[in-house]
C-alpha positions as CSV (number, residue, x, y, z in Angstrom):
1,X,0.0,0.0,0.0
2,X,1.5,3.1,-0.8
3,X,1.6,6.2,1.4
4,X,0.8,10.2,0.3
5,X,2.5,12.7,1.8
6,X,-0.7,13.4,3.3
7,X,-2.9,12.0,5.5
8,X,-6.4,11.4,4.7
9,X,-8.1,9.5,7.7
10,X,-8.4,10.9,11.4
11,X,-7.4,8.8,14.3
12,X,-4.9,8.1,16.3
13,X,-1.7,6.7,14.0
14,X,1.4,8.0,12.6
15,X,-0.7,6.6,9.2
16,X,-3.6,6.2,7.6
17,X,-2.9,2.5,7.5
18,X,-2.2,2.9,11.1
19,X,-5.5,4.8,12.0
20,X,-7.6,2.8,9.2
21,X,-6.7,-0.1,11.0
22,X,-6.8,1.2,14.9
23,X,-3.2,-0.6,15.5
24,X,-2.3,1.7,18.2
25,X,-5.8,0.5,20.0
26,X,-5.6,-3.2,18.4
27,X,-1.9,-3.9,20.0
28,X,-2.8,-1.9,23.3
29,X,-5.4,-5.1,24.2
30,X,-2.2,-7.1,25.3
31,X,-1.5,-7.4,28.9
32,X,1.9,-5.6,29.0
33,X,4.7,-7.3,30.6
34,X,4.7,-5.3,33.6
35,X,1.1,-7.0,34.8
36,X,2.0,-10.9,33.1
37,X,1.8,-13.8,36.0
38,X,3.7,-15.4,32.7
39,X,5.4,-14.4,29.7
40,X,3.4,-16.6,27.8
41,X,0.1,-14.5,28.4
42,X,1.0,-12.9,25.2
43,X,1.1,-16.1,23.5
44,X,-2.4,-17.2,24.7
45,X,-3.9,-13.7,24.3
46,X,-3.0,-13.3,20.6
47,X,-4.4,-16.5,20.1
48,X,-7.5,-16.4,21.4
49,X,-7.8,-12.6,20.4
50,X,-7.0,-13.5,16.6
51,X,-10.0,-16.8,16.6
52,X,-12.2,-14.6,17.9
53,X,-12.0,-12.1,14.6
54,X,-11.8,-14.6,12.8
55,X,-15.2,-15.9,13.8
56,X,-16.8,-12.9,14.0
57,X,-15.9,-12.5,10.4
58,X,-16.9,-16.4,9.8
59,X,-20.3,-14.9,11.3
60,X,-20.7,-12.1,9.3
61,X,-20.4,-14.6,6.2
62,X,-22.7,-17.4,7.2
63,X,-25.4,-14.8,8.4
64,X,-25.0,-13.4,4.8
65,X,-25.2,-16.8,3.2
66,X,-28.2,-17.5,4.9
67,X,-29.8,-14.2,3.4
68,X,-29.2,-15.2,0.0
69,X,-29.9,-18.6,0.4
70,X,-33.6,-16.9,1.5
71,X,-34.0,-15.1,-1.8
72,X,-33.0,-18.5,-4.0
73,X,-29.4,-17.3,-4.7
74,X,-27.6,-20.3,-3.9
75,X,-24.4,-19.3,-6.0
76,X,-23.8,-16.3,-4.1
77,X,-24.0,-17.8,-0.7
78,X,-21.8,-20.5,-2.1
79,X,-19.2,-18.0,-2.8
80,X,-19.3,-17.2,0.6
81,X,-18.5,-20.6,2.0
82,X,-14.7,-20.9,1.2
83,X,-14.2,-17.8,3.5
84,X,-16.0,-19.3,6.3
85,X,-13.9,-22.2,5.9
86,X,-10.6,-20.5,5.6
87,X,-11.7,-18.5,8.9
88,X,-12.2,-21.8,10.9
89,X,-9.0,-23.0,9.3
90,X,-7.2,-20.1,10.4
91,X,-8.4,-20.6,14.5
92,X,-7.6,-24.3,13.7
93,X,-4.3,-23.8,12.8
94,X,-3.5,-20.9,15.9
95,X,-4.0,-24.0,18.1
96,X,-0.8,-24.9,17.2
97,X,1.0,-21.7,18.8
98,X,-0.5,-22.9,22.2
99,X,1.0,-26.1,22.2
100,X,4.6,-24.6,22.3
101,X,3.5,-23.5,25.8
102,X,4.8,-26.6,28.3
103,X,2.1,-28.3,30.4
104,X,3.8,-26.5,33.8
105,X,3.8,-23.0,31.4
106,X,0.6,-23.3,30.7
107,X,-0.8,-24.2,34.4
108,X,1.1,-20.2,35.4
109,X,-1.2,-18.9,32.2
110,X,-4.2,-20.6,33.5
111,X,-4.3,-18.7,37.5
112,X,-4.8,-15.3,34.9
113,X,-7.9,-16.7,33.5
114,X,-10.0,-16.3,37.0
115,X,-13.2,-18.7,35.4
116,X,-12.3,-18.0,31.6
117,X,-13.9,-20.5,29.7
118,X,-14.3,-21.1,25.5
119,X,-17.8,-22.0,26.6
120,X,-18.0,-17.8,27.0
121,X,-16.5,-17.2,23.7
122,X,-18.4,-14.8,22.0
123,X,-17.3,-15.7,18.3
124,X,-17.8,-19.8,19.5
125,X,-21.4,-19.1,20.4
126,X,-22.2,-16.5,17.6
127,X,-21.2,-18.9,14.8
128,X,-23.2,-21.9,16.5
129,X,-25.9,-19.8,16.5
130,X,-25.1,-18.9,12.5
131,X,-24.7,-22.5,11.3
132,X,-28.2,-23.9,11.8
133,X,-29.9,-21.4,9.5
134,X,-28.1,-22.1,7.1
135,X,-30.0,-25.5,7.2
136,X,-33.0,-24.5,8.1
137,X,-32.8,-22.7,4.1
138,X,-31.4,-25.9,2.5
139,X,-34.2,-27.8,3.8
140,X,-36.4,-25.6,2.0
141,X,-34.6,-25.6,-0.9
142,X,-34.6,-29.2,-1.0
143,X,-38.5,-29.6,-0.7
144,X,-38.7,-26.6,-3.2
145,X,-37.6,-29.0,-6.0
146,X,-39.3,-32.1,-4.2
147,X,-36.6,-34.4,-3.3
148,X,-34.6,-36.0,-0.7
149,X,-31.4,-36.3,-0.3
150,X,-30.8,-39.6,-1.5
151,X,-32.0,-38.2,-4.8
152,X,-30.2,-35.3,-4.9
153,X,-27.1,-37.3,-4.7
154,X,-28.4,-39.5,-7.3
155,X,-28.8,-36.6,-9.2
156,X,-26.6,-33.8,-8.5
157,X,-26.0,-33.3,-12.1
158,X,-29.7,-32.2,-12.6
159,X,-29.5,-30.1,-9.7
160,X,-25.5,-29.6,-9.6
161,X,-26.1,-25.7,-7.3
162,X,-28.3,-27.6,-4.9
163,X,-25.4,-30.6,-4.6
164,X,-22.9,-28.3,-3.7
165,X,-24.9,-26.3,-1.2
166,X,-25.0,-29.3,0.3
167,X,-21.3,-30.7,0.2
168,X,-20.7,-27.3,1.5
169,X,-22.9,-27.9,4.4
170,X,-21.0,-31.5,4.9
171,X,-17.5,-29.6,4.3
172,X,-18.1,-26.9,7.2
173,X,-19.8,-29.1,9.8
174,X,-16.4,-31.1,9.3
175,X,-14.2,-28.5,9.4
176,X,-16.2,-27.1,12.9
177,X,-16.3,-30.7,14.3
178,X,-12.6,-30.9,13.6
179,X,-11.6,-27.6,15.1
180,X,-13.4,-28.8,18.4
181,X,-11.8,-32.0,18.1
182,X,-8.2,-30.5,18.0
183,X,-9.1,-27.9,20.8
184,X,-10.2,-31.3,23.0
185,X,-6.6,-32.3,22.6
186,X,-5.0,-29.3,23.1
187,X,-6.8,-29.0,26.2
188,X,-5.9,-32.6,26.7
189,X,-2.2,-32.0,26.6
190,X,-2.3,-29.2,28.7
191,X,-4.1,-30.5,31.5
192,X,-4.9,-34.2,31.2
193,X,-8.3,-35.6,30.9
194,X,-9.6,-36.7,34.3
195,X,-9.2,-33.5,35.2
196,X,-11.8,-30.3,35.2
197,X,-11.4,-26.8,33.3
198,X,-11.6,-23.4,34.6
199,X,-15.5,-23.3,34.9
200,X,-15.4,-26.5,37.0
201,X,-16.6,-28.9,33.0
202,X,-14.9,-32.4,33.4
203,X,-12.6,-32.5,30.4
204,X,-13.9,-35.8,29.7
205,X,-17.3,-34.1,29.0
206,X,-15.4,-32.0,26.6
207,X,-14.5,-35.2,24.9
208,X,-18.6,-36.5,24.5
209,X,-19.7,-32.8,23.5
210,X,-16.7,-33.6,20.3
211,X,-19.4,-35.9,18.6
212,X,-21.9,-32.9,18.0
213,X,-22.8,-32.6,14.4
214,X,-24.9,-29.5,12.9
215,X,-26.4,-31.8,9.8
216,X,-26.8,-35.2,11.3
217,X,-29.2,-35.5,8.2
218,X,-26.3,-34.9,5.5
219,X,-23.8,-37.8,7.2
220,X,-26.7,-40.2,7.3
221,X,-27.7,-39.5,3.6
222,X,-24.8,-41.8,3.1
223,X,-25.5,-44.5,5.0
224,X,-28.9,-44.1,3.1
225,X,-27.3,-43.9,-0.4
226,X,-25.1,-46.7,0.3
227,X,-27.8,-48.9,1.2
228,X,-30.3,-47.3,-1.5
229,X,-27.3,-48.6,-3.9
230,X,-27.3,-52.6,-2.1
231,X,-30.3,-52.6,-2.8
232,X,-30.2,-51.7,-6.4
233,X,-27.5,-54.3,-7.2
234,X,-29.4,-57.0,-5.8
235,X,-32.0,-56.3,-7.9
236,X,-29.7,-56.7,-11.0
C-alpha cells in the first residue's frame, strides 16, 4: 500500500494505515509485561484474540449466506462458504501456537484466566448460532424442488447448485467438528483428561460434546445412499 505525503483518515496513528486499522488500540489489548503472571500471556492472548475475529468475520459470512440462500441465490451464498472455511482454518491452525507452551507454562497462564472458559466465547457461540440457519434454508430448498437427499445425490447433475450447497454444508460441519476436536486435545495435553477446566466442565465431558454434528441428516444421507445402492445391485 502506498503512502501520500498526506494523510487522509483521522485517528490516532502516525498513518492512515495505522488509523484505518486502529493498530495503536488493536496492539494496546495485550497485557503488557509489567502486569504478566507469565510471559506466555501474550502467546495465549493473541491467540484467542485472533480466533475470535476470525469468527466474528466467519459470522458475518454465514449470516450473509443464509440471506441469499432466503431469496433462492444459492451461487452467491456458495461463494461465501470458502471464507468461512478458511476462517475456521485459520483458528484451527492458531492451536498450534498454544501447544509450544509446556504443560507447567501453561498451568502459570491458566491462574490469569479467573473462570475464563471457550464456553463464553463470543465468536464460538455466535457462529453456532449462524450454522443452523443455514440448514433451516437448505431444507427448504430441497423440498422446493421435491426431493430428498438420497435423490439429490443421485442426481446432483440435474441439480448440480443444490449438490454443492450441500457438500458445502458437509464440508463446514467437518471443518467445525474438527476444530473442536483439536481444541479437545490441546486441552488434553495441557491439562490431562480426568481433570476439570476453569468453569469447573470435566474434560472428559469435553471429549462426549466432540461428537456434535450441525447436519446429522447430511452424514446419514450416506448411510442411506449406500444402502439405496445394495439394494439396487441385488435387484440386478
Amino acid at each position: 500500500m502506498a503512502y501520500g505525503p498526506d494523510q487522509i483518515l483521522e485517528g490516532l496513528g502516525n498513518s492512515d494505515y495505522e488509523r484505518y486499522i486502529r493498530t495503536n488500540e488493536l496492539l494496546s489489548l495485550q497485557k503488557g509485561p509489567d502486569t504478566w503472571k507469565h510471559r506466555d500471556e501474550l502467546l495465549f492472548q493473541v491467540v484467542h484474540q485472533t480466533s475470535e475475529l476470525w469468527l466474528k468475520h466467519c459470522t458475518a459470512e454465514a449470516v450473509q449466506a443464509v440471506e441469499y440462500l432466503k431469496r433462492d441465490e444459492i451461487r452467491p451464498a456458495l461463494r461465501l462458504f470458502p471464507r468461512m472455511l478458511l476462517a475456521i482454518k485459520y483458528c484451527h491452525e492458531a492451536l498450534d501456537m498454544l501447544e509450544q507452551m509446556s504443560p507447567w507454562d501453561y498451568q502459570q497462564v491458566r491462574r490469569a484466566l479467573g473462570h475464563g472458559s471457550g464456553f463464553d466465547s463470543p465468536g464460538m457461540n455466535s457462529i453456532r448460532k449462524a450454522i443452523p440457519g443455514l440448514g433451516i434454508e437448505f431444507k427448504r430448498l430441497l423440498a422446493k424442488e421435491n426431493l430428498d437427499l438420497v435423490q439429490l445425490f443421485i442426481r446432483h447433475t440435474q441439480f448440480e447448485d443444490l449438490y454443492l450447497l450441500a457438500e458445502a454444508l458437509v464440508e463446514l460441519d467437518e471443518r467445525m467438528y474438527l476444530w473442536r476436536h483439536r481444541h479437545f486435545k490441546v486441552v488434553e495435553r495441557s491439562i490431562g483428561l480426568k481433570v476439570s477446566g476453569t468453569q469447573g466442565t470435566p474434560v472428559e465431558i469435553l471429549a462426549r460434546l466432540n461428537s456434535f454434528t450441525f447436519f446429522p441428516e447430511l452424514w446419514d444421507a450416506r448411510t442411506d445412499l449406500t444402502n439405496f445402492a445394495i439394494a439396487e445391485e441385488g435387484e440386478n
